[in-house]
C-alpha positions as CSV (number, residue, x, y, z in Angstrom):
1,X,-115.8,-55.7,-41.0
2,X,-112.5,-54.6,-39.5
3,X,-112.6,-57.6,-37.4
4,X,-112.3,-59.8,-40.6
5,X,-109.7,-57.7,-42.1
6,X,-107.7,-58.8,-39.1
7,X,-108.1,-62.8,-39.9
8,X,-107.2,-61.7,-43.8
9,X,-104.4,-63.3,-44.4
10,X,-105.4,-66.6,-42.3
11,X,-108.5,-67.1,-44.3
12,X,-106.3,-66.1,-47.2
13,X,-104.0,-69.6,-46.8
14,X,-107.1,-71.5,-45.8
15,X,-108.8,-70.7,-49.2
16,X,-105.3,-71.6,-51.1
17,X,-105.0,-74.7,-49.5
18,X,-107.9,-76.0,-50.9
19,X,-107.3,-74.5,-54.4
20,X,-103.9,-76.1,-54.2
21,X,-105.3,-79.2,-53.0
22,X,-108.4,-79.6,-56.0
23,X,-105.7,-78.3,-58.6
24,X,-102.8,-80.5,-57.7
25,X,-105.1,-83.5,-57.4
26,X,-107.0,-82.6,-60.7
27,X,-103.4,-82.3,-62.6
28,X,-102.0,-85.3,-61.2
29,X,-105.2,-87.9,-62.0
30,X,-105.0,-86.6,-65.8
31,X,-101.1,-88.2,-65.3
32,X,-102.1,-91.0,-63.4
33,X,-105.3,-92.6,-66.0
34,X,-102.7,-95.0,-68.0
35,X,-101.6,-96.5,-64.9
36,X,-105.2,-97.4,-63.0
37,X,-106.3,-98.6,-66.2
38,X,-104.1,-101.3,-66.0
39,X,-104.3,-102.1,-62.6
40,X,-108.1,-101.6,-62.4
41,X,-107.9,-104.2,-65.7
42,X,-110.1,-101.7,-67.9
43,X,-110.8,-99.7,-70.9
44,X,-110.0,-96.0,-71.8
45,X,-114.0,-95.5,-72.2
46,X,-114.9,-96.7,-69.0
47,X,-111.5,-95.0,-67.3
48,X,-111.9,-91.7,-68.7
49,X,-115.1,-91.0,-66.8
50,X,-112.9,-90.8,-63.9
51,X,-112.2,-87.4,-65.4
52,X,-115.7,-87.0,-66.8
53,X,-117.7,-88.0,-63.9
54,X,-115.6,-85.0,-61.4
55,X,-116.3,-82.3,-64.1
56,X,-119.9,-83.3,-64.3
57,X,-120.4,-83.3,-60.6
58,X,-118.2,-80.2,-59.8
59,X,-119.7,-77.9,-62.9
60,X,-123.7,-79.1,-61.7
61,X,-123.5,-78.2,-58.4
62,X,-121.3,-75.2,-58.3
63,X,-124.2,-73.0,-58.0
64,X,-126.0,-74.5,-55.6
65,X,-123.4,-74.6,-53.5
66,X,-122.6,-70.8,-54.0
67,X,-126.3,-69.9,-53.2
68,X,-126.4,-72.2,-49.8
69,X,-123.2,-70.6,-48.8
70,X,-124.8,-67.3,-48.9
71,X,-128.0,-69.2,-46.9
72,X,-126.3,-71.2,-44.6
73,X,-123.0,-69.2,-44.2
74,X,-119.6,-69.6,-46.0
75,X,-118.4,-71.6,-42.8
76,X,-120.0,-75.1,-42.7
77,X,-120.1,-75.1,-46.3
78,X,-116.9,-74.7,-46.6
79,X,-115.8,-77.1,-43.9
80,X,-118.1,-79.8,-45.1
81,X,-116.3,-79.3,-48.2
82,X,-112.7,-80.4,-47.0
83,X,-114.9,-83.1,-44.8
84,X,-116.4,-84.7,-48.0
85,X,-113.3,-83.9,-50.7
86,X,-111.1,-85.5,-47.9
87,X,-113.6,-88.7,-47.4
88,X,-114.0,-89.1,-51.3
89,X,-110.6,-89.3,-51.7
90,X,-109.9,-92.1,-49.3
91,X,-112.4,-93.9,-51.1
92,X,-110.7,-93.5,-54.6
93,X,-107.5,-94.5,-52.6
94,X,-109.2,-97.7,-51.5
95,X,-111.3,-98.5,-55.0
96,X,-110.8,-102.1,-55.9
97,X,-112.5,-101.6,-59.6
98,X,-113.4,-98.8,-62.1
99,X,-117.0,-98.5,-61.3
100,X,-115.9,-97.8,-57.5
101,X,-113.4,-95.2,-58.6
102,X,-115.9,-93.3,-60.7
103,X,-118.3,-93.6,-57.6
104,X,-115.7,-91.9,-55.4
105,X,-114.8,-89.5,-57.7
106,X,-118.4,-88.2,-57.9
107,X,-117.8,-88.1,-54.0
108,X,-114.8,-86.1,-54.4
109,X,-116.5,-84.0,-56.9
110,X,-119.4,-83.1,-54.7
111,X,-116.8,-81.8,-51.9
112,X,-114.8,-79.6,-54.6
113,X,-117.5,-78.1,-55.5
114,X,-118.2,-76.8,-52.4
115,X,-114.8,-75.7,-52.2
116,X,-115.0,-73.7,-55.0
117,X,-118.3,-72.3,-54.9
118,X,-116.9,-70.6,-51.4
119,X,-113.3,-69.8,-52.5
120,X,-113.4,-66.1,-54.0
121,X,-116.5,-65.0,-51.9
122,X,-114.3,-65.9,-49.0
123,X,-111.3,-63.9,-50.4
124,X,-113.4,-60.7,-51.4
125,X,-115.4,-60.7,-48.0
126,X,-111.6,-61.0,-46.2
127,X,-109.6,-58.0,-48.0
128,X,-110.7,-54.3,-48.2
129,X,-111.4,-53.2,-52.0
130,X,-107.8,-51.5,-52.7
131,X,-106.3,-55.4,-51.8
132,X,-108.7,-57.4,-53.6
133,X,-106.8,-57.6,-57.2
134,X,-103.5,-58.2,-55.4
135,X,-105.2,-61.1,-53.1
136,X,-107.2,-62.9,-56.3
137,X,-104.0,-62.4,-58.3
138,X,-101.9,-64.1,-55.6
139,X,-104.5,-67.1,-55.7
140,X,-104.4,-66.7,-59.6
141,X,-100.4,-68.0,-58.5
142,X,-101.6,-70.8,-56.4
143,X,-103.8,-71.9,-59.1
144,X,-101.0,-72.1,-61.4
145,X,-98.8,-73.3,-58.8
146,X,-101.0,-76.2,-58.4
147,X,-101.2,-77.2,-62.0
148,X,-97.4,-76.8,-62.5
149,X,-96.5,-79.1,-59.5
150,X,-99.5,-81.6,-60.4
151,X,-97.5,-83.6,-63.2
152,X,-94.1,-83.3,-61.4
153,X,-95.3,-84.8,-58.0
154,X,-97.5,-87.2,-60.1
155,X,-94.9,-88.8,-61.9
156,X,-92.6,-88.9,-58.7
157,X,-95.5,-91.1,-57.1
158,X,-95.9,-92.7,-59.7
159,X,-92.5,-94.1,-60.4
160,X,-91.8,-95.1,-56.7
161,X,-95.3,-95.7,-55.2
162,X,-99.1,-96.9,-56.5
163,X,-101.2,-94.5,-57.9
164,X,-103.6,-94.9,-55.2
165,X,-101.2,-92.4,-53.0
166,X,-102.5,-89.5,-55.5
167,X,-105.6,-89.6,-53.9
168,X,-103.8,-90.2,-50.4
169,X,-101.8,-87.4,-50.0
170,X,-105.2,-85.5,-49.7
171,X,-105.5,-87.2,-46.2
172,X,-104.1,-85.3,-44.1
173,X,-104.4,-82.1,-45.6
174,X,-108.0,-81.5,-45.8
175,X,-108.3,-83.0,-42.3
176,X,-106.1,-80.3,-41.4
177,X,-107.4,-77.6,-43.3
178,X,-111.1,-78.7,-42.6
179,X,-110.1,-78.4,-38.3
180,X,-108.3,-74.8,-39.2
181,X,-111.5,-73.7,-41.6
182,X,-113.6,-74.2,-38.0
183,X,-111.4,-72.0,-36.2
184,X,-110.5,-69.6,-38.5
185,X,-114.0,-69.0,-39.8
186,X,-115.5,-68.8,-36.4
187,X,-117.0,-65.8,-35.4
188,X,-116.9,-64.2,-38.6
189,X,-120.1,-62.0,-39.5
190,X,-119.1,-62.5,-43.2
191,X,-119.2,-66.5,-42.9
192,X,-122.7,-66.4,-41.3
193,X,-125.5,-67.2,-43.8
194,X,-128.6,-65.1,-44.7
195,X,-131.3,-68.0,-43.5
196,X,-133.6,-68.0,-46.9
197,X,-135.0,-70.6,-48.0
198,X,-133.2,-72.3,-50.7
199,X,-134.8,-73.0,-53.9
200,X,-134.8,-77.2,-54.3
201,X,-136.6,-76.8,-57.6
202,X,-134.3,-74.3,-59.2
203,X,-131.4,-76.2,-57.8
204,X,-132.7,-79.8,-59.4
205,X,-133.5,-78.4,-62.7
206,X,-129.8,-76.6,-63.1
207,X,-127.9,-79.9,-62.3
208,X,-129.9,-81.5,-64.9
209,X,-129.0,-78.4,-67.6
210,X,-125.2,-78.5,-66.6
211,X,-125.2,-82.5,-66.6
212,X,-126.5,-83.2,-69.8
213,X,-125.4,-80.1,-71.1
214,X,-121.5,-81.4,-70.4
215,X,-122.7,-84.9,-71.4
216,X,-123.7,-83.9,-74.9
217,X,-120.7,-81.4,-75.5
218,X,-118.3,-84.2,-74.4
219,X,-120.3,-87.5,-75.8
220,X,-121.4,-86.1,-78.9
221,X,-118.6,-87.2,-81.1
222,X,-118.6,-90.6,-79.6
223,X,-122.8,-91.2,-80.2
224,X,-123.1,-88.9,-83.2
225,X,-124.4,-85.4,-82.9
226,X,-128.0,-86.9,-84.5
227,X,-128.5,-89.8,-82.7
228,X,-130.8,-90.6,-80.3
229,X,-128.4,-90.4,-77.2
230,X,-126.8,-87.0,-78.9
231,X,-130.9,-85.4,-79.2
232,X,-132.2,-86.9,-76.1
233,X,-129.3,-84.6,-73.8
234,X,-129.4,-81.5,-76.1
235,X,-133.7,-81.6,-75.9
236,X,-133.2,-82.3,-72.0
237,X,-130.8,-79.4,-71.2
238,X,-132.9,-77.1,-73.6
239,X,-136.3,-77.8,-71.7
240,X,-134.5,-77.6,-68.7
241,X,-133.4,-74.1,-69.5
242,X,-136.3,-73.1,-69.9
243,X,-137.9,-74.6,-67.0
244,X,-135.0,-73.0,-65.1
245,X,-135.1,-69.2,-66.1
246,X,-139.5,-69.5,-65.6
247,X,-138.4,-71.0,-61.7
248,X,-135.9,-68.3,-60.9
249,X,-138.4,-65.4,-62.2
250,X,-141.2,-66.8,-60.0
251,X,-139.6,-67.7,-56.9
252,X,-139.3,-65.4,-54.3
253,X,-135.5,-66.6,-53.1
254,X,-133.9,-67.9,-56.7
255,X,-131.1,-70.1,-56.5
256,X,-129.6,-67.8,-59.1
257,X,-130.9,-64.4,-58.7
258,X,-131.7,-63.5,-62.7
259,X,-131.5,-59.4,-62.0
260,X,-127.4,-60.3,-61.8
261,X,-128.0,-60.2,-65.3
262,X,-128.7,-56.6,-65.8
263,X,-125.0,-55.5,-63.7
264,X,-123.0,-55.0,-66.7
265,X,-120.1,-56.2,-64.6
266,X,-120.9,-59.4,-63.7
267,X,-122.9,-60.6,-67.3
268,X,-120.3,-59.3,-69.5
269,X,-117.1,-61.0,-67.4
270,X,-118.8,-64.4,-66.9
271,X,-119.4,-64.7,-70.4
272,X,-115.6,-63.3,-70.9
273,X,-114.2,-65.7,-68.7
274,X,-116.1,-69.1,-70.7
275,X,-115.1,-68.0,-73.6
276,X,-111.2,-67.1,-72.7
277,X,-111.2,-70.8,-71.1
278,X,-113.0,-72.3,-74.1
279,X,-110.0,-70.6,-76.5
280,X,-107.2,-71.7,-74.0
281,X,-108.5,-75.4,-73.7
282,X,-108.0,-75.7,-77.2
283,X,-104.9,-75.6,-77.1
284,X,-104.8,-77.7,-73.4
285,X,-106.5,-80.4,-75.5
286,X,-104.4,-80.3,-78.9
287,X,-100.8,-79.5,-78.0
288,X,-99.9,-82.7,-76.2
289,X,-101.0,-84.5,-79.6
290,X,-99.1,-82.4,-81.7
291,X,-96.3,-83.0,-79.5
292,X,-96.3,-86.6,-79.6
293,X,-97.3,-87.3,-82.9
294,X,-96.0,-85.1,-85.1
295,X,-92.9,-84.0,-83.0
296,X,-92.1,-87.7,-81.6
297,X,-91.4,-86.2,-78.0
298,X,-91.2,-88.3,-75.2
299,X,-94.1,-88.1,-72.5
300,X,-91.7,-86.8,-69.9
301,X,-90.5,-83.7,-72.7
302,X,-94.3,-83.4,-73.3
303,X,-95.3,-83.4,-69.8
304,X,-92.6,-80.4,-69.2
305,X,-93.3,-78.6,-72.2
306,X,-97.0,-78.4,-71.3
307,X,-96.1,-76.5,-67.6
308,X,-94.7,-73.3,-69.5
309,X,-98.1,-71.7,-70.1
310,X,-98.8,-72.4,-66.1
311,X,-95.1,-71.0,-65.4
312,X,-96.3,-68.0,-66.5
313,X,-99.5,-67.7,-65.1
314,X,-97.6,-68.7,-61.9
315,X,-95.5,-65.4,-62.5
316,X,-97.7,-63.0,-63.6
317,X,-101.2,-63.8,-61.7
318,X,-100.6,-61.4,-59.0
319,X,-99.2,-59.0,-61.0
320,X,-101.8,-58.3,-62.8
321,X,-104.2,-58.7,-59.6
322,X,-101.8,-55.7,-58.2
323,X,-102.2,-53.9,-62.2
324,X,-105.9,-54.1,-61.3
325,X,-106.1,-51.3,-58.7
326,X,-104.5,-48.6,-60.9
327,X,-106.0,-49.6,-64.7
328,X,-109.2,-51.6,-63.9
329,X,-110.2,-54.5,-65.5
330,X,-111.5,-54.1,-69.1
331,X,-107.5,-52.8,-69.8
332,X,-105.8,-55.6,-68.7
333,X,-108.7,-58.4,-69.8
334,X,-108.6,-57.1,-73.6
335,X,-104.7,-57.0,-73.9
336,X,-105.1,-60.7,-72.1
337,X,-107.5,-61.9,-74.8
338,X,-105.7,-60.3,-77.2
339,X,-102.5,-61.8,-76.4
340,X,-104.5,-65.3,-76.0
341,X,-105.3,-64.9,-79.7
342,X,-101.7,-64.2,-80.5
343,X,-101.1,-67.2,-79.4
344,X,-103.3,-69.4,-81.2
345,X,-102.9,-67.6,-84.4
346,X,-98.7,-67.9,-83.9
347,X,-99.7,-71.9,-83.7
348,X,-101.1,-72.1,-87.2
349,X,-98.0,-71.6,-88.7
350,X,-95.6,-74.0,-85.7
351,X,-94.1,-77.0,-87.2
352,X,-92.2,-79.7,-86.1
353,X,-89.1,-79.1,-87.7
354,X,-88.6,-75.4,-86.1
355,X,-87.0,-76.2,-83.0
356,X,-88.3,-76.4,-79.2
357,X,-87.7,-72.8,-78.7
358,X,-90.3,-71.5,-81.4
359,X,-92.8,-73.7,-79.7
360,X,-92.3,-72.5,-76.5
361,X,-92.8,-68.8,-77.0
362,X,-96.0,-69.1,-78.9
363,X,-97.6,-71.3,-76.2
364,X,-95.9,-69.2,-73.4
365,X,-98.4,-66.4,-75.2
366,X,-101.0,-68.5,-73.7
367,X,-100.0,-68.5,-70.4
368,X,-99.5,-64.4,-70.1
369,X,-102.8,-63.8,-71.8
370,X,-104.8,-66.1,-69.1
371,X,-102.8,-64.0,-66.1
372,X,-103.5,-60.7,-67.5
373,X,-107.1,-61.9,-67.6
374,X,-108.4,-64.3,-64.7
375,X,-107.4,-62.0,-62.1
376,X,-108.8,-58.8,-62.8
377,X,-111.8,-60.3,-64.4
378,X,-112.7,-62.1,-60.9
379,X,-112.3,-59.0,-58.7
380,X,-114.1,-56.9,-61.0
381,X,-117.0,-59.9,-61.1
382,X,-117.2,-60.2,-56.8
383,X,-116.3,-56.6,-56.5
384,X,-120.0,-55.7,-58.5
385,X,-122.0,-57.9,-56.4
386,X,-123.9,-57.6,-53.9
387,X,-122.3,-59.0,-50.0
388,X,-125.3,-61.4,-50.0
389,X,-124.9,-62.7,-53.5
390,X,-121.3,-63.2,-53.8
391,X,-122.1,-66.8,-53.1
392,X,-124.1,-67.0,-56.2
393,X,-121.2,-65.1,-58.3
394,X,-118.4,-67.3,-56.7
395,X,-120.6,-70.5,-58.6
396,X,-121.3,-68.3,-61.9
397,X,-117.6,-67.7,-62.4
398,X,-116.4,-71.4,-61.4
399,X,-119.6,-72.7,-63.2
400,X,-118.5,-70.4,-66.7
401,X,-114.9,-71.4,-66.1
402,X,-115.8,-75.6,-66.4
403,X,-118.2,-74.7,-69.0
404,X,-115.6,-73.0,-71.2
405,X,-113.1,-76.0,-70.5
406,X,-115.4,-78.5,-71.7
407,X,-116.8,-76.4,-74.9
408,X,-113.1,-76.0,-75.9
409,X,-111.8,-79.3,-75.9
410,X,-115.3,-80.6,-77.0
411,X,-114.9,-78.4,-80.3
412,X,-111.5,-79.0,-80.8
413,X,-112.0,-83.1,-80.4
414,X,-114.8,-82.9,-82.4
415,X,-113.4,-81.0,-85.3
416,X,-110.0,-82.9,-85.4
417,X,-110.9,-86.1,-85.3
418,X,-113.5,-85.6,-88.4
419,X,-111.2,-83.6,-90.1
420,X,-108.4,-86.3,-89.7
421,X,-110.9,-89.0,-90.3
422,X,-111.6,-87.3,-93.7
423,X,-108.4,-87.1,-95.0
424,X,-107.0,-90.1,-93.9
425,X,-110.2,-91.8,-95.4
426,X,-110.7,-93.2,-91.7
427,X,-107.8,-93.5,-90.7
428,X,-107.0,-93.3,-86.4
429,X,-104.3,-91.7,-84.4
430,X,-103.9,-95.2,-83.2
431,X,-102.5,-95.8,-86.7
432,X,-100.4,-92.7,-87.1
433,X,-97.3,-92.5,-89.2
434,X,-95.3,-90.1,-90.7
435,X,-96.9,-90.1,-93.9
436,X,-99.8,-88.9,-91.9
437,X,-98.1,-85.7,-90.8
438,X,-99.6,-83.4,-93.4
439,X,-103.2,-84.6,-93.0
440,X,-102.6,-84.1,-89.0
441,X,-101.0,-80.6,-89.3
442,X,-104.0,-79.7,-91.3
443,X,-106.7,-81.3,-89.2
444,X,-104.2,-79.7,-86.5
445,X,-105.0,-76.2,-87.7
446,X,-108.9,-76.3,-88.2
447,X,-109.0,-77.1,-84.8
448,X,-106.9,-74.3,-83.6
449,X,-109.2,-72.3,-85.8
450,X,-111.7,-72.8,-83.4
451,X,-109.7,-71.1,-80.6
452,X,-109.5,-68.5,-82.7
453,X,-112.9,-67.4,-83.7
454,X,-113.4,-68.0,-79.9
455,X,-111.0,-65.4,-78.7
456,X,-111.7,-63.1,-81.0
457,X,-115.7,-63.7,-79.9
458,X,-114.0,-63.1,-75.8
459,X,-112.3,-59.6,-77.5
460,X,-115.7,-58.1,-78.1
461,X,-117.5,-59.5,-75.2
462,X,-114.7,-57.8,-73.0
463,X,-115.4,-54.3,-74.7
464,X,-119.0,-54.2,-74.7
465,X,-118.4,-54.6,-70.9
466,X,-117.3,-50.8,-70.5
467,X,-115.2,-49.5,-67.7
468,X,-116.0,-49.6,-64.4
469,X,-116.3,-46.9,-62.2
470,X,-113.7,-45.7,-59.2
């Protein structure tokens, strides 16, 4: 194990570079959809599944890819990763239509989720225990770093190139990173796989939960929570659940081994962590509406006004990965939900007319509550797992994380748009005026609600989770 402690800090930038790379890319695309609409010559329905169709990919497989990391090793998982995120982003560089875009995207997708499913099983196995809060803190930073930069360089490339270079720019840094990943990672004990067998059925029946699972959170607005389309996915991802927990009881090498469930530390923080990502995606989601309707702020003013909560995360990630080591998780993770709360509570009573300044404090809340949390909630997560399922945990938190994302801005679409609809006697956002600003702060609020009763929901769950021992 020494021998790995050595390579730390090598295998430390190798697993940043790739979260830099699948953040910056992810934050600059969400920029970029206005502009390969027009140029692809197509429709926001069919272009936002350039989004849709990476989350779907990414959250289905994260699992699968965690559990053959611990099978096959960390190493050609992870390098395959760069291999196929690199390739699939070529391909969206080159797409001539929407329908080949979304196909590369999925590529794309498939690689990132190797990528993650590897990234803080790598980190753990690197550092000794006393350095693992300060290391996942400090790629809490890159995280955040990526998500700041993501609009900036975006809008740079944008203005003065096609958006085809988004996807470009990946190139030659995951060629790069996937040559140092095979020399880095070589020789490694840590990066070499257990051998089992993996479970094919287990693995097939998850993809199918997560799928329509993401398909019906995101979708059900659109088709109607009771309509055929809306039933069929719920029914499907129910059955499928099912079918999934009987597999993973019965087979003798699980994809996901169910006795994880009964560590306190590792049920308890998963659950945390989807729930603090569902409450923060709210106001993701609903903030660069408020800003542009009501407020009448430019794109650009929105664009910068949306970094602060990443600023901070930026800031105080390892700071709270260092905090870790002398106060322990549950500590830090309640005053982070607690502050995240703040936050959306303080946004109930923002409005337009109270200056820049009073906005950017309450969503600023945002960003310290997610910094205090993420960090010590991952190292306390890897840190209760066994060596030979971290690969497994690496998925579950990744897998919680894009659940959590898509339940938050599901519910807050959903709630929104049929309380604005209401009001406004059907009346869109398309059609907005400022007559309408009363009926949009209100619908505004109900949705923010939702946040609410969410983070209150993460409060408990973090202190039912108990301390964890020295």
């Amino acid at each position: 194990m020494t021998f790995i402690y050595q390579k730390k800090w090598q295998i430390f930038f190798l697993v940043a570079t790739s979260i830099f790379m699948s953040t910056l890319d992810s934050s600059i695309v969400n920029v970029a959809l206005p502009y390969m609409m027009k140029d692809l010559q197509t429709h926001v329905s069919t272009i936002q599944w350039v989004v849709l169709i990476y989350l779907v990919t990414v959250s289905a497989l994260l699992l699968t890819f965690g559990r053959l990391s611990d099978i096959k090793g960390r190493r050609p998982v992870y390098v395959m990763g760069f291999a196929v995120f690199t390739a699939g982003s070529l391909l969206c560089g080159m797409a001539g239509d929407a329908f080949f875009l979304i196909f590369s995207r999925t590529i794309q997708g498939l690689g990132a989720a190797m990528l993650m499913a590897c990234s803080p099983a790598l980190v753990v196995d690197a550092f000794p225990f006393r350095e693992r809060g300060k290391a996942l803190g400090m790629i809490g930073a890159v995280v955040a770093a990526g998500l700041t930069i993501g609009p900036v360089a975006g809008g740079f490339i944008l203005e003065y190139l096609s958006w085809r270079y988004i996807f470009y720019i990946n190139i030659p840094i995951g060629f790069t990173a996937a040559i140092g990943g095979m020399m880095i990672l070589k020789d490694i004990r840590s990066a070499a796989g257990s051998g089992e067998p993996m479970d094919i059925k287990g693995s097939f029946l998850l993809i199918l939960i997560l799928s329509c699972f993401i398909l019906f959170m995101t979708q059900w607005s659109k088709w109607g929570a009771f309509s055929l389309l809306s039933i069929s996915c719920a029914c499907t991802a129910l059955l499928a659940g099912i079918g999934f927990a009987q597999n993973e009881y019965r087979t003798p090498y699980p994809l996901f081994d169910m006795a994880l469930l009964r560590i306190r530390l590792f049920l308890f923080p998963v659950m945390g962590a989807a729930l603090l990502f569902a409450s923060l995606f709210v106001i993701v989601f609903l903030m660069p509406f408020y800003l542009t309707y009501p407020c009448g702020f430019p794109a650009s003013k929105t664009g910068f006004i949306m970094i602060v909560p990443f600023l901070f995360l930026l800031v105080i990630s390892p700071i709270s990965g260092i905090l870790y080591n002398k106060f322990g998780s549950r500590r830090l993770c309640f005053t982070g939900m607690t502050v995240l709360m703040l936050s959306l509570v303080s946004l109930l009573t923002v409005q337009p007319s109270q200056g820049i300044l009073s906005l950017l404090w309450r969503i600023g809340l945002a960003g310290i509550g997610t910094a205090l949390f993420v960090s010590p909630n991952n190292t306390v997560i890897m840190s209760s797992i066994p060596h030979d399922r971290r690969g497994i945990a690496s998925g579950a938190v990744a897998t919680a994380r894009n659940i959590g994302m898509v339940t938050g801005v599901a519910l807050a679409g959903l709630i929104f748009s049929a309380s604005f609809s209401s009001l406004t006697h059907g009346a869109g956002l398309e059609n907005y005026t400022p007559d309408l600003e009363p009926f949009f702060l209100s619908s505004f609020r109900r949705a923010l609600m939702t946040g609410v009763i969410l983070s209150i929901a993460g409060i408990f769950v973090t202190l039912v989770r108990g301390r964890e021992s020295k």
